[in-house]
mmCIF file of the N, C-alpha and C atoms, coordinates in Angstrom:
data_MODEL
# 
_entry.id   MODEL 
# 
loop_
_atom_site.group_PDB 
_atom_site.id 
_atom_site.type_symbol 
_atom_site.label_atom_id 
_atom_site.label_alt_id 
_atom_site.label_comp_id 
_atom_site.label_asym_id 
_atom_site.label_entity_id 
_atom_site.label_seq_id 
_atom_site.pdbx_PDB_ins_code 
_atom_site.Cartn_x 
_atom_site.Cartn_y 
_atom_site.Cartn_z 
_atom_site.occupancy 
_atom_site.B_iso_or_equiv 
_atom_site.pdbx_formal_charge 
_atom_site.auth_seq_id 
_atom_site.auth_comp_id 
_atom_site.auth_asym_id 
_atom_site.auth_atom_id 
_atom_site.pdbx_PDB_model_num 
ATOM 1   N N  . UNK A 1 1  ? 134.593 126.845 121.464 1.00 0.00 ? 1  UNK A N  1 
ATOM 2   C CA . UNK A 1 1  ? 134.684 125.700 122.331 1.00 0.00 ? 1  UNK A CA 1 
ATOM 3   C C  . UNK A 1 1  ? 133.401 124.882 122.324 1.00 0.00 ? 1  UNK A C  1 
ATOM 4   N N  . UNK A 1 2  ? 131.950 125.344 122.110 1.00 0.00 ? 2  UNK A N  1 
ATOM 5   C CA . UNK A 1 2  ? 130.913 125.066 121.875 1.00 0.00 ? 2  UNK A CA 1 
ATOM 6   C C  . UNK A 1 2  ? 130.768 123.648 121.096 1.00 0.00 ? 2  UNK A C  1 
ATOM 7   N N  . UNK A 1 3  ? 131.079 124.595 120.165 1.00 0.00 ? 3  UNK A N  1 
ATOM 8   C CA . UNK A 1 3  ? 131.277 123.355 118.724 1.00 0.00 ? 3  UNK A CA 1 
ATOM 9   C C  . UNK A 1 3  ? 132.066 122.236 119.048 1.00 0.00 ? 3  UNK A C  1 
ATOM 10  N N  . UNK A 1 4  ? 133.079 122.467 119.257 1.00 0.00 ? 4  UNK A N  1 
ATOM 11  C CA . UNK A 1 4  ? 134.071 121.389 119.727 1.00 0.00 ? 4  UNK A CA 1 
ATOM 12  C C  . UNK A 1 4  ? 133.555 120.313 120.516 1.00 0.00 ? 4  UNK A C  1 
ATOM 13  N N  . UNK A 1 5  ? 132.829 120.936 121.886 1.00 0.00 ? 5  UNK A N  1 
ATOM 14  C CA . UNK A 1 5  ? 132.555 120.008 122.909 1.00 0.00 ? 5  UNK A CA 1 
ATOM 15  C C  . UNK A 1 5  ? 131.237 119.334 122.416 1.00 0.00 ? 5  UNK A C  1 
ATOM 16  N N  . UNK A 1 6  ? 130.520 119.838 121.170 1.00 0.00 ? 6  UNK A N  1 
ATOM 17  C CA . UNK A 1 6  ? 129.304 119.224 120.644 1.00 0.00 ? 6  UNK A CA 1 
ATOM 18  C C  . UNK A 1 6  ? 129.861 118.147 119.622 1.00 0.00 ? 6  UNK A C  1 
ATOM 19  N N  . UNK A 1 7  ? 131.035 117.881 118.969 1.00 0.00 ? 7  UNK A N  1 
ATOM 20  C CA . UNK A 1 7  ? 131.337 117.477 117.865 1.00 0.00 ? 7  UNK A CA 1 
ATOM 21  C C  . UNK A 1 7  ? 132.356 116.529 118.736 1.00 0.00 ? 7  UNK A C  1 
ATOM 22  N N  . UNK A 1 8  ? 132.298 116.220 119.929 1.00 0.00 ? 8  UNK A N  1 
ATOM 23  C CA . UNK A 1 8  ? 132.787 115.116 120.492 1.00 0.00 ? 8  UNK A CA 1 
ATOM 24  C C  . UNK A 1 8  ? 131.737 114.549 121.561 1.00 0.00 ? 8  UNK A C  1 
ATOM 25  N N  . UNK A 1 9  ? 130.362 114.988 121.091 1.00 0.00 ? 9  UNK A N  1 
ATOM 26  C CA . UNK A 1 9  ? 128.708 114.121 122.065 1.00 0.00 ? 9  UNK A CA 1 
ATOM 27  C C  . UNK A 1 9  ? 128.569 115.226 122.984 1.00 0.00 ? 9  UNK A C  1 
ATOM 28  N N  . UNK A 1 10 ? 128.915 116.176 123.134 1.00 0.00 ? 10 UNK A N  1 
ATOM 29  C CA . UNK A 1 10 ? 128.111 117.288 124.186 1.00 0.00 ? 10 UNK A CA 1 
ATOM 30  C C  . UNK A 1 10 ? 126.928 117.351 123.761 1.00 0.00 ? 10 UNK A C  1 
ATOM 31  N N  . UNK A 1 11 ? 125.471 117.657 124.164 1.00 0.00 ? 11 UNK A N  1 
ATOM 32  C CA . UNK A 1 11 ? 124.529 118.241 123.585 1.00 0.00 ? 11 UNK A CA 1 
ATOM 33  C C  . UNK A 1 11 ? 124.412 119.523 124.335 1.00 0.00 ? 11 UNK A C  1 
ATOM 34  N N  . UNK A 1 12 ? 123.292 120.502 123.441 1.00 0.00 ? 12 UNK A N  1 
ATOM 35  C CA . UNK A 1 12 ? 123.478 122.040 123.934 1.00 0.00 ? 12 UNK A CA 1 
ATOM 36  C C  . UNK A 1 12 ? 122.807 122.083 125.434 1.00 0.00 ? 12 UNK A C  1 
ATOM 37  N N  . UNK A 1 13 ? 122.020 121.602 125.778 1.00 0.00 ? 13 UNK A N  1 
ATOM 38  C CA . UNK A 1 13 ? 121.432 121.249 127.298 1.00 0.00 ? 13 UNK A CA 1 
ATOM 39  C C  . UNK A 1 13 ? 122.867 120.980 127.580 1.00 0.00 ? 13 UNK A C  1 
ATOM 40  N N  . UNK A 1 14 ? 123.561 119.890 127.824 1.00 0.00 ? 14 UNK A N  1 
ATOM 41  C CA . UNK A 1 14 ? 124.818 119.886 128.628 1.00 0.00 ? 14 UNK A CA 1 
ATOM 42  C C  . UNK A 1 14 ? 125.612 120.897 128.906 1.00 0.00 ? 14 UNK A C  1 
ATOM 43  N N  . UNK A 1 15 ? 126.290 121.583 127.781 1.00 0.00 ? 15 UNK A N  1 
ATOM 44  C CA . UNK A 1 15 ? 126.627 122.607 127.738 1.00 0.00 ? 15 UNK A CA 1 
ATOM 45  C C  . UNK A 1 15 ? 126.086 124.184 128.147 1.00 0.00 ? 15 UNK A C  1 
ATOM 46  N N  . UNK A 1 16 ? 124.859 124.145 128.338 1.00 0.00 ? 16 UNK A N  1 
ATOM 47  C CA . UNK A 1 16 ? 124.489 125.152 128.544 1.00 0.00 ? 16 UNK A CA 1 
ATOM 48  C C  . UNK A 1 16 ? 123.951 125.107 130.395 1.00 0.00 ? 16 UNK A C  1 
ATOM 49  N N  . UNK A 1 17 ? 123.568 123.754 131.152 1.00 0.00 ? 17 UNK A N  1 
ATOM 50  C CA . UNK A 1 17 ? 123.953 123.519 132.343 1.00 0.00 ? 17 UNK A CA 1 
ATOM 51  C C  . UNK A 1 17 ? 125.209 124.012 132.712 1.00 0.00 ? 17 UNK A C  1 
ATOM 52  N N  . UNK A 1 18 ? 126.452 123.277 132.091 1.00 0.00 ? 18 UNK A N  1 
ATOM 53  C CA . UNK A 1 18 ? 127.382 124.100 132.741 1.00 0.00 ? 18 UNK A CA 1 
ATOM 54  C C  . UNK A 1 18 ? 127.883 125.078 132.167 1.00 0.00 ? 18 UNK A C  1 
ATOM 55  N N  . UNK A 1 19 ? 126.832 126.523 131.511 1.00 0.00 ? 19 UNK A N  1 
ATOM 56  C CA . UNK A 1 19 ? 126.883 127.194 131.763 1.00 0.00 ? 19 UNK A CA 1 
ATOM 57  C C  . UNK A 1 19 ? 126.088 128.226 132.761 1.00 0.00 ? 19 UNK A C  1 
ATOM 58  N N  . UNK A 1 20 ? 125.348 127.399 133.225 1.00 0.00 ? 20 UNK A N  1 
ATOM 59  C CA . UNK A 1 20 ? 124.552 128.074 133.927 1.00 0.00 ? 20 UNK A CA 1 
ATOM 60  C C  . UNK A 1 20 ? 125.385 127.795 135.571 1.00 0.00 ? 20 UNK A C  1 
ATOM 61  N N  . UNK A 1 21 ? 125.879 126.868 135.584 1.00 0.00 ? 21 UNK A N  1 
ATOM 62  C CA . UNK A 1 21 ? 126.155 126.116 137.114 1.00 0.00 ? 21 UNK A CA 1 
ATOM 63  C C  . UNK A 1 21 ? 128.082 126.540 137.555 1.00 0.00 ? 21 UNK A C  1 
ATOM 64  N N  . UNK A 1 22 ? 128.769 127.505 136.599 1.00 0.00 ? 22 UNK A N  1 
ATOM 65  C CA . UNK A 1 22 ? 129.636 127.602 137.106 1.00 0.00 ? 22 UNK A CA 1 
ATOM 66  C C  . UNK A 1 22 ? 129.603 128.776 138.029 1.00 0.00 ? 22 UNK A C  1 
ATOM 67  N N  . UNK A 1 23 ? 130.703 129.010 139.130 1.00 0.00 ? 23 UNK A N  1 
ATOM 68  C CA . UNK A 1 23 ? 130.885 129.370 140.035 1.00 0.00 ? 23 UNK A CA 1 
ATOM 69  C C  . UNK A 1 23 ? 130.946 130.815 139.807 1.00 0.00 ? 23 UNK A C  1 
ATOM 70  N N  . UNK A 1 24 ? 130.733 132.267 140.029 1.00 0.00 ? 24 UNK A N  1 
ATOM 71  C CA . UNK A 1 24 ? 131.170 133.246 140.035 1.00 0.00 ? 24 UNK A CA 1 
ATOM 72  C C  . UNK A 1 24 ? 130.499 133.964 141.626 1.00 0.00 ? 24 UNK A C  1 
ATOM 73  N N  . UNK A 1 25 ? 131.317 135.008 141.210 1.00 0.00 ? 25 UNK A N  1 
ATOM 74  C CA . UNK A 1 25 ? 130.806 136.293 142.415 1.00 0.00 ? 25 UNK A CA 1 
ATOM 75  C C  . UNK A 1 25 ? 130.219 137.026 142.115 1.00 0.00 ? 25 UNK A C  1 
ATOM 76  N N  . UNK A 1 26 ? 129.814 138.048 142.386 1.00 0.00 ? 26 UNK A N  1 
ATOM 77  C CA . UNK A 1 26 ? 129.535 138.977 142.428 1.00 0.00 ? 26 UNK A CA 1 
ATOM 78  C C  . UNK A 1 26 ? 128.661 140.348 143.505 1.00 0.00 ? 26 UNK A C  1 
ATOM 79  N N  . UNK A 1 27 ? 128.400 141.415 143.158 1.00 0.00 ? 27 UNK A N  1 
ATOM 80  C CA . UNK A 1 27 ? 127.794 142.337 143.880 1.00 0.00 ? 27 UNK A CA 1 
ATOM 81  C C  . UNK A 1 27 ? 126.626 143.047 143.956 1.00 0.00 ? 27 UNK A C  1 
ATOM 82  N N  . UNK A 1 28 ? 125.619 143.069 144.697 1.00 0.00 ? 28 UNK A N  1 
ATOM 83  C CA . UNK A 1 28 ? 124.495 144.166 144.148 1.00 0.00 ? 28 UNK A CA 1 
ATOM 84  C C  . UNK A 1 28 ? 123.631 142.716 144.170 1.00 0.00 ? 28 UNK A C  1 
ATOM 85  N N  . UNK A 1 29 ? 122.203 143.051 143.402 1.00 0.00 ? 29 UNK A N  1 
ATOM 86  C CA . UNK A 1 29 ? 121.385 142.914 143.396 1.00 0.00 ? 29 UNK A CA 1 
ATOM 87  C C  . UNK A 1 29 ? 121.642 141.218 142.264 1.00 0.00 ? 29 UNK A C  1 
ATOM 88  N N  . UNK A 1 30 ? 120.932 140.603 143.235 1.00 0.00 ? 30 UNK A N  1 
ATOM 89  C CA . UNK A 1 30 ? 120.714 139.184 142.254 1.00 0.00 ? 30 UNK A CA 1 
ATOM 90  C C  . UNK A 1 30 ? 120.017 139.303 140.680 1.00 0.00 ? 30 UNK A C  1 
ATOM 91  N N  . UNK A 1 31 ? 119.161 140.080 141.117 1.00 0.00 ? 31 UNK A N  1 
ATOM 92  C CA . UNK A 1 31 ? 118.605 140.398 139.587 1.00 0.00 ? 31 UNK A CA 1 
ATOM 93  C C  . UNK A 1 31 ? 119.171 141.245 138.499 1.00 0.00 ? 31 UNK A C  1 
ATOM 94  N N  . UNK A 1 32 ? 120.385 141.760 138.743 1.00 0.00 ? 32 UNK A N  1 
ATOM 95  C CA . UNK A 1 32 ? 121.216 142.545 137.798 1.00 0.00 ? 32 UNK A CA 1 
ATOM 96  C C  . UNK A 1 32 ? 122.146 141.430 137.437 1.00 0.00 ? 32 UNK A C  1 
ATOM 97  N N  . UNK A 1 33 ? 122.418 140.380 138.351 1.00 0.00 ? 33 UNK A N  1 
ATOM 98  C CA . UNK A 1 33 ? 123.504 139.434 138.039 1.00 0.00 ? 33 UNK A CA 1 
ATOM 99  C C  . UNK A 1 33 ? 122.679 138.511 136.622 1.00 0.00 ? 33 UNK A C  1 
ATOM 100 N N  . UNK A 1 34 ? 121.698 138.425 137.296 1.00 0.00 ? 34 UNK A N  1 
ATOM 101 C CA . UNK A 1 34 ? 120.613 137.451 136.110 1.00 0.00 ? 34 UNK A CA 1 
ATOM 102 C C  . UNK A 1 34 ? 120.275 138.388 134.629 1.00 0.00 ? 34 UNK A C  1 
ATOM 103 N N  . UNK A 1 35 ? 120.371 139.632 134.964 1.00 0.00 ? 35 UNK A N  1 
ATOM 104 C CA . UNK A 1 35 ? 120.065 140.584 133.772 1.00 0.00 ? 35 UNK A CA 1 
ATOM 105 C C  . UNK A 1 35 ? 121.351 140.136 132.851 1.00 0.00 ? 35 UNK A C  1 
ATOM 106 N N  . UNK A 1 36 ? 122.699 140.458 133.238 1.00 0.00 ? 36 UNK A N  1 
ATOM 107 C CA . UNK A 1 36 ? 123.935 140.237 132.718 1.00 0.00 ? 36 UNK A CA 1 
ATOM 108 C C  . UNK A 1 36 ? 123.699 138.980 131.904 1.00 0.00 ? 36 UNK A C  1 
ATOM 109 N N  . UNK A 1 37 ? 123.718 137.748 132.874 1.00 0.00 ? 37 UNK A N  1 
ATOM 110 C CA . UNK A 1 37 ? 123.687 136.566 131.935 1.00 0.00 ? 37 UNK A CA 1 
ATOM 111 C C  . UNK A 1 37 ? 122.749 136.802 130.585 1.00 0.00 ? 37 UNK A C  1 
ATOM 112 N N  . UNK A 1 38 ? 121.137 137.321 130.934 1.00 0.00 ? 38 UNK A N  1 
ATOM 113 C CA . UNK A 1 38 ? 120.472 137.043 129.834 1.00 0.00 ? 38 UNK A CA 1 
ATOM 114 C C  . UNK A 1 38 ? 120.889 138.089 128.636 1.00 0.00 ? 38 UNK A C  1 
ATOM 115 N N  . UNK A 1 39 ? 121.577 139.264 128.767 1.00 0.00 ? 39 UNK A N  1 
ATOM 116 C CA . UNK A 1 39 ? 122.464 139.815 128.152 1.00 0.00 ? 39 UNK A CA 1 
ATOM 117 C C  . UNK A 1 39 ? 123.473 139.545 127.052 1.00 0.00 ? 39 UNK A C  1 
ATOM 118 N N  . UNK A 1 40 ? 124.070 138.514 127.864 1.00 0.00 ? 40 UNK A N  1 
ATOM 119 C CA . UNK A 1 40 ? 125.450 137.493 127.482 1.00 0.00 ? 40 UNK A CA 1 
ATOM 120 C C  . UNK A 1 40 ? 125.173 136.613 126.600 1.00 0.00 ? 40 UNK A C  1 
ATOM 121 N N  . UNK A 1 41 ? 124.316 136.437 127.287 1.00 0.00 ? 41 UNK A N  1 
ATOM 122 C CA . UNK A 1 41 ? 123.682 134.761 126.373 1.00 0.00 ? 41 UNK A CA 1 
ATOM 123 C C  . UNK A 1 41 ? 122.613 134.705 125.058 1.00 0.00 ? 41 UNK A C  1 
ATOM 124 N N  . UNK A 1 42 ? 122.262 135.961 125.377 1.00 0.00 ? 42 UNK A N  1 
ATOM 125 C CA . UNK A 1 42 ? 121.384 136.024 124.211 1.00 0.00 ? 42 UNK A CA 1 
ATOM 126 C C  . UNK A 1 42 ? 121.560 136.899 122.516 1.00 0.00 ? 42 UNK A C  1 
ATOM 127 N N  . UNK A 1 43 ? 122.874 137.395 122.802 1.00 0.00 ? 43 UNK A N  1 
ATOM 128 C CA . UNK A 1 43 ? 124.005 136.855 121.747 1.00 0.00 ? 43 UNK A CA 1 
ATOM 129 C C  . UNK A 1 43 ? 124.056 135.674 120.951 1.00 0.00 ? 43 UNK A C  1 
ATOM 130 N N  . UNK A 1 44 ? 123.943 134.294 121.724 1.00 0.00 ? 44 UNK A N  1 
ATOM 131 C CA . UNK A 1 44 ? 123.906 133.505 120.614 1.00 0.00 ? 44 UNK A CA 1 
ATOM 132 C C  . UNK A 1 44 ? 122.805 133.148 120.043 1.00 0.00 ? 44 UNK A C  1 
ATOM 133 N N  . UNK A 1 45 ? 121.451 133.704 120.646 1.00 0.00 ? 45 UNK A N  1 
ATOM 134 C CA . UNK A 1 45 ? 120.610 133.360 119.683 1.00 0.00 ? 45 UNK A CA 1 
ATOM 135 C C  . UNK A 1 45 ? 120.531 133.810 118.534 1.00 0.00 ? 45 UNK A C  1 
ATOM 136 N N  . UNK A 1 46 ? 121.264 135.304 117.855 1.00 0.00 ? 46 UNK A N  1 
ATOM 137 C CA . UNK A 1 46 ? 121.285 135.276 116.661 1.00 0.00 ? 46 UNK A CA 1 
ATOM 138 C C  . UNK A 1 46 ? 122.479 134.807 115.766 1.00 0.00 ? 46 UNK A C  1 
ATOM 139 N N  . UNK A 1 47 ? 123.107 133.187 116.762 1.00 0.00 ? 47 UNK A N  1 
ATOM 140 C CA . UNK A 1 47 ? 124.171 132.917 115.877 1.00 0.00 ? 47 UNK A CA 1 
ATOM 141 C C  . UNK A 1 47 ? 123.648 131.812 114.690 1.00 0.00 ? 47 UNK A C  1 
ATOM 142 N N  . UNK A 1 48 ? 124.559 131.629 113.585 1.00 0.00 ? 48 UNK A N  1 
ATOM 143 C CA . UNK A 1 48 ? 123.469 130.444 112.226 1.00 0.00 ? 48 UNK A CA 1 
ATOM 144 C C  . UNK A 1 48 ? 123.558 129.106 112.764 1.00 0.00 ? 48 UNK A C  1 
ATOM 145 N N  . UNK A 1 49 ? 124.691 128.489 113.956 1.00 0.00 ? 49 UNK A N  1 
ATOM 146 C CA . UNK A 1 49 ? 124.187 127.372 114.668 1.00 0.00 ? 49 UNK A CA 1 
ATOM 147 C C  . UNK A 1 49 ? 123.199 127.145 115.329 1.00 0.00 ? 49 UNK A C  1 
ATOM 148 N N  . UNK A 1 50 ? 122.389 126.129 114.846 1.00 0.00 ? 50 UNK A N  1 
ATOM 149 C CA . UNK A 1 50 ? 120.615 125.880 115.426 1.00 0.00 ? 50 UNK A CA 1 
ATOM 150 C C  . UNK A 1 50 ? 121.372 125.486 116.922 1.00 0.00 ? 50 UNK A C  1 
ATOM 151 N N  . UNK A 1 51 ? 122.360 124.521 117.536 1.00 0.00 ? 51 UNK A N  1 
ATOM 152 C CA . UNK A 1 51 ? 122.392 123.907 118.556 1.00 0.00 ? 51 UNK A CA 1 
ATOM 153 C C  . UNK A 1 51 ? 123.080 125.219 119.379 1.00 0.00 ? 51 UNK A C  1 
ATOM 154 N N  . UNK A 1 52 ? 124.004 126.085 118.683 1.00 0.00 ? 52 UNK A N  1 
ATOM 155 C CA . UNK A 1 52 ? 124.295 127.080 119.815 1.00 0.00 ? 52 UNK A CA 1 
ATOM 156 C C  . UNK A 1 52 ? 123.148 128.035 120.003 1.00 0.00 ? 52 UNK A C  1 
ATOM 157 N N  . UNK A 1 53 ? 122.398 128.430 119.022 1.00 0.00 ? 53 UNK A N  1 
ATOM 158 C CA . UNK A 1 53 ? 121.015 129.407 119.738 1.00 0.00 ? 53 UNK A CA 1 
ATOM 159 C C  . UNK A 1 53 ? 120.125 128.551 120.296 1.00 0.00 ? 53 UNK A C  1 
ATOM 160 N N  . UNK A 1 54 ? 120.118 127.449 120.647 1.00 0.00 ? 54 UNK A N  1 
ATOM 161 C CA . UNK A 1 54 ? 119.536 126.559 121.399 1.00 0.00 ? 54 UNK A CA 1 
ATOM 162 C C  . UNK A 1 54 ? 120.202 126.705 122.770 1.00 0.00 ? 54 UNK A C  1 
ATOM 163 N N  . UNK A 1 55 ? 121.571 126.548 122.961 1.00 0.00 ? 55 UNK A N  1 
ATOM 164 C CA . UNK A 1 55 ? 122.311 127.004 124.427 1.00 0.00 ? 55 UNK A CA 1 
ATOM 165 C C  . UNK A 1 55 ? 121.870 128.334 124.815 1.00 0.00 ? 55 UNK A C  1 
ATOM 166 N N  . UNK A 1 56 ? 121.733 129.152 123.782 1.00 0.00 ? 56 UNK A N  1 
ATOM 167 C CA . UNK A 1 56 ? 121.730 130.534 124.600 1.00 0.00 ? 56 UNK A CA 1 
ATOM 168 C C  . UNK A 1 56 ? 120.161 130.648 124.664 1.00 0.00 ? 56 UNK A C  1 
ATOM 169 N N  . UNK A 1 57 ? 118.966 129.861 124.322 1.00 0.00 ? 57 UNK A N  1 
ATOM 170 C CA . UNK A 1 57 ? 117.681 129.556 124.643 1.00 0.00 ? 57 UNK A CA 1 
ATOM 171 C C  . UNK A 1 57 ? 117.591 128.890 125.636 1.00 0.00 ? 57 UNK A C  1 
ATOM 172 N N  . UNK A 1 58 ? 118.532 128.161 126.022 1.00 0.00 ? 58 UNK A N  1 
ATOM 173 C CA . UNK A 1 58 ? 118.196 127.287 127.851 1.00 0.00 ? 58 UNK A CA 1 
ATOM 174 C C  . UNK A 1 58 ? 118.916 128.280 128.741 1.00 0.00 ? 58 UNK A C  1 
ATOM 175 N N  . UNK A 1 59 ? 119.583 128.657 128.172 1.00 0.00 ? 59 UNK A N  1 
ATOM 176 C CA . UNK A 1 59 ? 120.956 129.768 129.915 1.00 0.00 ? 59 UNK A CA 1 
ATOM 177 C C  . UNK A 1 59 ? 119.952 131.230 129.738 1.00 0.00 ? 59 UNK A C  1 
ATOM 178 N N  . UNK A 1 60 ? 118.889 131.555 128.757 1.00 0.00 ? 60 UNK A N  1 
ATOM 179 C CA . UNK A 1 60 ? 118.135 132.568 128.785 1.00 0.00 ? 60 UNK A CA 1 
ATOM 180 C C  . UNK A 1 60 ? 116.843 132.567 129.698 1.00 0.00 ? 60 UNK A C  1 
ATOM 181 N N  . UNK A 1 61 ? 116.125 131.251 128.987 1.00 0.00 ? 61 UNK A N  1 
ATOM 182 C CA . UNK A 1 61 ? 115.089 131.252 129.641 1.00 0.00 ? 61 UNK A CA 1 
ATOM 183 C C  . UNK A 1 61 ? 115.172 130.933 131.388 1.00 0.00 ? 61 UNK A C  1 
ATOM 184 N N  . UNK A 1 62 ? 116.398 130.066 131.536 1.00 0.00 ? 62 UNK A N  1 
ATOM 185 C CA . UNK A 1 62 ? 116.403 129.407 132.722 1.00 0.00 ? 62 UNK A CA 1 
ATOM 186 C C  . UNK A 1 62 ? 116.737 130.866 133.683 1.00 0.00 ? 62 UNK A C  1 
ATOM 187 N N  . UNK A 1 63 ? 117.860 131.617 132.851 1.00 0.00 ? 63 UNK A N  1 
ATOM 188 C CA . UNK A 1 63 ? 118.187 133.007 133.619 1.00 0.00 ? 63 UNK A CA 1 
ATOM 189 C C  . UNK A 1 63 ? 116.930 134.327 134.103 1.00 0.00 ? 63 UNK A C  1 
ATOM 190 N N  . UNK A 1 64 ? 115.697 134.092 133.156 1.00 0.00 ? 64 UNK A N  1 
ATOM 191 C CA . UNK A 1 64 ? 114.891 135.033 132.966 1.00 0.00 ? 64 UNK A CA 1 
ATOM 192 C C  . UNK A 1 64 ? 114.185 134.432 134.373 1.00 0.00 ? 64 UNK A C  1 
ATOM 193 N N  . UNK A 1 65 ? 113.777 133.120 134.357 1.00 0.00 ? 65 UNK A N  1 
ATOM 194 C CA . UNK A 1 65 ? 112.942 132.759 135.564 1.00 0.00 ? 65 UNK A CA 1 
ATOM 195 C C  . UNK A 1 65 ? 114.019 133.184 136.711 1.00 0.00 ? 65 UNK A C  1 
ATOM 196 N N  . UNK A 1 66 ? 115.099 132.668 137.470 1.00 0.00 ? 66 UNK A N  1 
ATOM 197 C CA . UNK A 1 66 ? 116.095 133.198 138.252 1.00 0.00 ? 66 UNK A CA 1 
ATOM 198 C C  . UNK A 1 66 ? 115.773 134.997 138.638 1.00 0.00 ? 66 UNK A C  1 
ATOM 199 N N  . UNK A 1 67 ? 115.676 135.818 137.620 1.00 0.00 ? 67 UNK A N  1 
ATOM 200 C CA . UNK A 1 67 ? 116.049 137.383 137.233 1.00 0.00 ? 67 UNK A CA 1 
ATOM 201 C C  . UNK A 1 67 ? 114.482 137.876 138.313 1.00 0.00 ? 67 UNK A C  1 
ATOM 202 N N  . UNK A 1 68 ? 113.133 136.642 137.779 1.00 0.00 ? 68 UNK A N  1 
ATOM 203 C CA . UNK A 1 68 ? 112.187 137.059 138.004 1.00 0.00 ? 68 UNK A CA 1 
ATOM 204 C C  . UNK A 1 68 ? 111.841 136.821 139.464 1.00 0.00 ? 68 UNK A C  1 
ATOM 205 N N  . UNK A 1 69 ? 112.642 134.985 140.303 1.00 0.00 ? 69 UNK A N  1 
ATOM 206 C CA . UNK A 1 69 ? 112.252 134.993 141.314 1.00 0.00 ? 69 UNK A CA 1 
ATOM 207 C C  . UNK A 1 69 ? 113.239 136.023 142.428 1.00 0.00 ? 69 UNK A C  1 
ATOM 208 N N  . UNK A 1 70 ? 114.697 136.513 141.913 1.00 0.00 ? 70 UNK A N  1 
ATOM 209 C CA . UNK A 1 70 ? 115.292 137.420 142.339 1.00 0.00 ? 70 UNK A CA 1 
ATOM 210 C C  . UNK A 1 70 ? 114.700 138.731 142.730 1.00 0.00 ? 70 UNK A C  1 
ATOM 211 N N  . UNK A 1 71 ? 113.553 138.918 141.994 1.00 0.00 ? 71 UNK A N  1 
ATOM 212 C CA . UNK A 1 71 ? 113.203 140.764 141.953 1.00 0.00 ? 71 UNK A CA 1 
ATOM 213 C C  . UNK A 1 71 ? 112.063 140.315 142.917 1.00 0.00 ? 71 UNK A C  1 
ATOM 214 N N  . UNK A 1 72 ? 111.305 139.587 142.866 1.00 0.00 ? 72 UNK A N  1 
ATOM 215 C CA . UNK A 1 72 ? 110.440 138.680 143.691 1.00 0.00 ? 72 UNK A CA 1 
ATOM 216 C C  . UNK A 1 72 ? 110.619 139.192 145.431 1.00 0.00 ? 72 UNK A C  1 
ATOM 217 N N  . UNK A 1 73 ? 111.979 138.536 145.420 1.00 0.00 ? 73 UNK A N  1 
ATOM 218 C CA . UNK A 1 73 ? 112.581 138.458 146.755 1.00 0.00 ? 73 UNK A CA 1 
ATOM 219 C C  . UNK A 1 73 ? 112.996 140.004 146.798 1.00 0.00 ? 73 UNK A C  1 
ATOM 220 N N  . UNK A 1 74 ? 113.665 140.690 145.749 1.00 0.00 ? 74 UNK A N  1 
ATOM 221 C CA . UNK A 1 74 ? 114.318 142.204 146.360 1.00 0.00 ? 74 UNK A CA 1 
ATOM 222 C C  . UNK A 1 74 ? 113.029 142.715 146.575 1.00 0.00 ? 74 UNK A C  1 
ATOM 223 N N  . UNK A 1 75 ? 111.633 142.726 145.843 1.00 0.00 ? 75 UNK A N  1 
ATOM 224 C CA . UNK A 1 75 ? 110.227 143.728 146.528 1.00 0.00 ? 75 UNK A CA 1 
ATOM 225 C C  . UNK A 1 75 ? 110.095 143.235 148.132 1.00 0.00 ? 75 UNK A C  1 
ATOM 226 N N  . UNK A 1 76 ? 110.021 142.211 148.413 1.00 0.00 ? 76 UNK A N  1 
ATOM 227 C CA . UNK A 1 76 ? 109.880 141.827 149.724 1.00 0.00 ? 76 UNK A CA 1 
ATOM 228 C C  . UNK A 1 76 ? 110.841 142.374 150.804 1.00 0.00 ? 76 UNK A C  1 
ATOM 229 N N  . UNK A 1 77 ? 112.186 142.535 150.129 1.00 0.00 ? 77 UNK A N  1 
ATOM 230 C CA . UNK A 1 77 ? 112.814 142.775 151.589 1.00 0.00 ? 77 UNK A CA 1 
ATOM 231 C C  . UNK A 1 77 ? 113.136 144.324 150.901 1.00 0.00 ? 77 UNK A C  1 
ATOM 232 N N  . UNK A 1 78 ? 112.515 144.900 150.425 1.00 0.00 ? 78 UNK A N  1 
ATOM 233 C CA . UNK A 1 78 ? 112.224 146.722 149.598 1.00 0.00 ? 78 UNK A CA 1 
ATOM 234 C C  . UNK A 1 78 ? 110.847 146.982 150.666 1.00 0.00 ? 78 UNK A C  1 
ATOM 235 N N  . UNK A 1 79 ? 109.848 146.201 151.122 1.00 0.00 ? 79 UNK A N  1 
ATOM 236 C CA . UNK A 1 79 ? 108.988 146.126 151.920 1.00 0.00 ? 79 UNK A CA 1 
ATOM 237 C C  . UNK A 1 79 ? 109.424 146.177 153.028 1.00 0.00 ? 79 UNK A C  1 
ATOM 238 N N  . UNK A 1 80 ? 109.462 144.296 153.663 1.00 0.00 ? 80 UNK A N  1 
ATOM 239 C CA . UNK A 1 80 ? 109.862 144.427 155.100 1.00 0.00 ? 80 UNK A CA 1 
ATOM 240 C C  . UNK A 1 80 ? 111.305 143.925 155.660 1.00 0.00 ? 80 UNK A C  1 
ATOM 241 N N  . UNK A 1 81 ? 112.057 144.553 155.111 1.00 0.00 ? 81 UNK A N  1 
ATOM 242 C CA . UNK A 1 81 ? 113.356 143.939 154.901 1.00 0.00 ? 81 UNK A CA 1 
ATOM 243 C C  . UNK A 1 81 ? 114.213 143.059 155.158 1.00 0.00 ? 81 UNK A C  1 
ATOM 244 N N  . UNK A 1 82 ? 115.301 142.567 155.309 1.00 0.00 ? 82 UNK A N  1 
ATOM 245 C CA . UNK A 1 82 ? 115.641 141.238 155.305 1.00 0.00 ? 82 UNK A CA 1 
ATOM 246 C C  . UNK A 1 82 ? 115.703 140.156 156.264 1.00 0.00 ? 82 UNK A C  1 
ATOM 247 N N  . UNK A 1 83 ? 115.472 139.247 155.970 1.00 0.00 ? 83 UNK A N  1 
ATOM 248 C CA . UNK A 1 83 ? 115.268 138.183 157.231 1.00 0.00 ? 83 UNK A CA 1 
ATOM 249 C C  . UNK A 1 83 ? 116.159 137.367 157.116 1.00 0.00 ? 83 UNK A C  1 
# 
């Protein structure tokens, strides 16, 4: 679908916003949710499209900062717990 939506003017920033910005749930710890994505996503960096390992280089890095201010927040309330 990548390709597709690039080969009708998507660029991989677009695409990779909304992959970062769609809706899900989940349980547990914010920073396991952010682990998953960078997991997921970093799959395509060893794909031979330069513009799709470019998507999975913005939903990575952007996920890694997220993963980091997440664990951030779980030491604090692992300290003095939640507010």
């Amino acid at each position: 679908m990548a390709n597709l939506a690039m080969k009708h003017g998507y660029k991989p920033d677009d695409l990779a916003s909304a992959a970062i910005s769609r809706s899900s749930s989940f349980w547990g710890k914010k920073s396991n949710m952010w682990n998953e994505c960078i997991e997921k996503y970093s799959l395509l960096c060893d794909n031979e499209n330069g513009q799709i390992v470019e998507i999975g280089k913005i939903v990575c890095d952007y996920a890694e900062k997220q993963k980091e201010n997440a664990l951030e927040k779980e030491r604090e309330e692992d300290i003095y717990g939640r507010y």
